[in-house]
C-alpha positions as CSV (number, residue, x, y, z in Angstrom):
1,X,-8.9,-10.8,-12.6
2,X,-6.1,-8.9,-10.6
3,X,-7.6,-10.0,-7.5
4,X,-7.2,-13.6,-8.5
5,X,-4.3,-12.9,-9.1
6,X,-3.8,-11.2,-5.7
7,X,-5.0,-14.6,-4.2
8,X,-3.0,-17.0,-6.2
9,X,0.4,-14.7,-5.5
10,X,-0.4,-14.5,-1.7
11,X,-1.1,-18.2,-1.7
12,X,2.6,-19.1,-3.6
13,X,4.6,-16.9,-1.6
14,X,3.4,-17.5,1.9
15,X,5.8,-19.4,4.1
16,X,3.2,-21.1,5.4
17,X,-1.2,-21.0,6.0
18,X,-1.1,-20.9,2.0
19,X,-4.5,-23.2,1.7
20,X,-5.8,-20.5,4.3
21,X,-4.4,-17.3,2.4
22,X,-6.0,-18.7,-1.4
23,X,-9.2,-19.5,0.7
24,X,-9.8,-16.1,1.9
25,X,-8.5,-15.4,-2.1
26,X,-10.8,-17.0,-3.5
27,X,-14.0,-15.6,-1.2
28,X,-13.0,-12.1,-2.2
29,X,-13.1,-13.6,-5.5
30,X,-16.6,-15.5,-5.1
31,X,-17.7,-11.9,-3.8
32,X,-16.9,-9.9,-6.2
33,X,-18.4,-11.6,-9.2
34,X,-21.6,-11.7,-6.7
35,X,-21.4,-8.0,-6.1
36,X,-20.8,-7.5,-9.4
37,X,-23.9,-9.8,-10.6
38,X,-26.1,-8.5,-7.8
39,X,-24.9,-5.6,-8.3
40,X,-23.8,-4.8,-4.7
41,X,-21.8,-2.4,-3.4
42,X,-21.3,-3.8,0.5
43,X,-20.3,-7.2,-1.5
44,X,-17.5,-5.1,-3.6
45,X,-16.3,-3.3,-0.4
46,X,-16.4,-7.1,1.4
47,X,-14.7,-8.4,-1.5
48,X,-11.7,-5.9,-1.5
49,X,-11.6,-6.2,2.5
50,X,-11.1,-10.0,1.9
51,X,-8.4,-9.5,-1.1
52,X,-6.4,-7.1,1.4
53,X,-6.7,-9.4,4.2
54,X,-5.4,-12.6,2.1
55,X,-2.6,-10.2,0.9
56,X,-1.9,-9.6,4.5
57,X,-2.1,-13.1,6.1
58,X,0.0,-14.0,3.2
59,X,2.4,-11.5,4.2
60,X,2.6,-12.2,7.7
61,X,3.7,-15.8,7.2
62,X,6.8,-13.9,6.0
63,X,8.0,-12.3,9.0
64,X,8.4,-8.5,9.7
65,X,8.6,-6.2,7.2
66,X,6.9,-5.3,4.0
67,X,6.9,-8.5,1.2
68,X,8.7,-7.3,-2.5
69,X,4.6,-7.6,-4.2
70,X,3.2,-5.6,-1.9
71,X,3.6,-2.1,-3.6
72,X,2.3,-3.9,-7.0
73,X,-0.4,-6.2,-4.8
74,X,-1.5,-2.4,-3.1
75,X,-2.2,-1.2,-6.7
76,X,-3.7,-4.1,-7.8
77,X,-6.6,-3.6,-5.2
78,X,-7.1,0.1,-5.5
79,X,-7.3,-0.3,-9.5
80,X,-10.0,-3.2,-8.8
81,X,-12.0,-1.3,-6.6
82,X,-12.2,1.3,-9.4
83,X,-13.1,-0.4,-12.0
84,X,-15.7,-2.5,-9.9
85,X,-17.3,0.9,-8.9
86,X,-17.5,1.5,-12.5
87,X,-19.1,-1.5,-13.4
88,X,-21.8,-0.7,-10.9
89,X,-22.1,2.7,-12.6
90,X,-26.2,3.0,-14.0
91,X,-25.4,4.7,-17.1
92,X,-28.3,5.1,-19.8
93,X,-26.0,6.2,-22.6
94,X,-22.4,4.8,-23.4
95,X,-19.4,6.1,-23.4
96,X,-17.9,7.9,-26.0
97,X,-14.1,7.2,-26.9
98,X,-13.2,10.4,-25.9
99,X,-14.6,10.2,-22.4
100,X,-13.5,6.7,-22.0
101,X,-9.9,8.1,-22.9
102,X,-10.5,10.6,-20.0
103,X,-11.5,8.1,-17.5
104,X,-8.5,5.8,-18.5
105,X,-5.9,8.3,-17.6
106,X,-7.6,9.7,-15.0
107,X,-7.2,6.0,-13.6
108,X,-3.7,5.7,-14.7
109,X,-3.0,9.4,-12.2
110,X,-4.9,7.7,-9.6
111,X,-2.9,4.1,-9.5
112,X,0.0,6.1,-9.8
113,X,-0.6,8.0,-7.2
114,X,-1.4,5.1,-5.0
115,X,1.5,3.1,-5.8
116,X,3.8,6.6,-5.2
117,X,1.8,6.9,-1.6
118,X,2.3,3.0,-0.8
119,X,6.0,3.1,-2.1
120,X,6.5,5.9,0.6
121,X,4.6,5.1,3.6
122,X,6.4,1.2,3.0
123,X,9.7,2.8,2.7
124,X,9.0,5.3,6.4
125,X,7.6,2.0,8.0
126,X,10.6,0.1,6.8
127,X,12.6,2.4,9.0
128,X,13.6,1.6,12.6
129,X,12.9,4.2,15.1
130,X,16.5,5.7,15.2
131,X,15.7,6.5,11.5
132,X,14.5,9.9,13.2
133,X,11.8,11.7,13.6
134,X,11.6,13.5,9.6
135,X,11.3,10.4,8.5
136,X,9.3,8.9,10.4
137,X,6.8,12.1,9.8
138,X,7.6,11.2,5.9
139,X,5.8,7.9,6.9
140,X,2.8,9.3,9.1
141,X,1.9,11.7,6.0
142,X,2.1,9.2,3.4
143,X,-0.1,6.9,5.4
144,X,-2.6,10.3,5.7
145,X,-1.8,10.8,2.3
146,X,-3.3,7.5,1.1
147,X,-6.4,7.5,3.5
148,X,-7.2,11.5,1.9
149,X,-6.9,9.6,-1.4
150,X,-9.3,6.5,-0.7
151,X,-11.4,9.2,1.3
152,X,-11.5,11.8,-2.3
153,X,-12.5,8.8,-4.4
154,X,-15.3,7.5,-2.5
155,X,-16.7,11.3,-1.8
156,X,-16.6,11.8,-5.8
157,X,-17.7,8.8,-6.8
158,X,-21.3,9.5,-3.7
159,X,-21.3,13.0,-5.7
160,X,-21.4,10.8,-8.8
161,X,-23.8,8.3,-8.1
162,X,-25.8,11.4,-6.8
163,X,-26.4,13.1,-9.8
């Protein structure tokens, strides 16, 4: 659902290439109820690639700089992804309320933490290069920041699938 709603945003907002930004929508769409039906993880990871790149045409239609969605759009993706992985998830037994209140807020730390990483490596890349060097190093480790997050999540969730 949120990355319908990814698509149909991008395709409203864009300047211009808006039949081009809700087609690329609506394949990551398409490919994540296959990869969800198959079930198929290279179809979820294609399907999220796709949603970011609409996002991004859609962006780029706008000029430079960042779009106002794209903190929101950022989060929007990253919570998808995780709840697509746990629909994938081969459990034999179902989750009890108290574990499924665990998982939740673990999410809600996680999205958090996203959308505080995004908000700062948008904010450092907003900045011209006389904005100096701290804060352009604000930016780089914000950016590393994010990529050690996305890099944590898909290590735990191999351990995971693992077990």
């Amino acid at each position: 659902m949120a990355l319908a709603g990814v698509a149909v945003y991008g395709a409203i907002a864009a300047d211009r290439l808006a039949e081009l930004v809700l087609a690329l929508g609506i394949a990551a769409v398409l490919l994540l109820v296959y990869g969800l039906a198959a079930p198929s993880l290279p179809a979820l990871v294609g399907a999220l690639a796709g949603s970011a790149a609409s996002w991004s045409l859609s962006a780029w239609t706008r000029g430079s700089g960042a779009p106002g969605g794209t903190i929101v759009v950022a989060t929007a993706i990253f919570v998808s992804a995780e709840l697509a992985y746990w629909s994938l998830e081969q459990l034999s037994v179902p989750d009890e309320p108290e574990l499924l209140a665990w998982r939740a807020a673990g999410l809600g730390l996680r999205a958090v933490g996203a959308l505080a990483l995004v908000s700062f490596a948008l904010a450092a890349l907003g900045l011209n290069a006389g904005g100096g060097l701290l804060l352009e190093a604000v930016g780089a480790a914000a950016v590393v920041g994010l990529v050690a997050l996305i890099y944590l999540l898909a290590r735990a969730g191999h351990q995971q699938a693992g077990r």
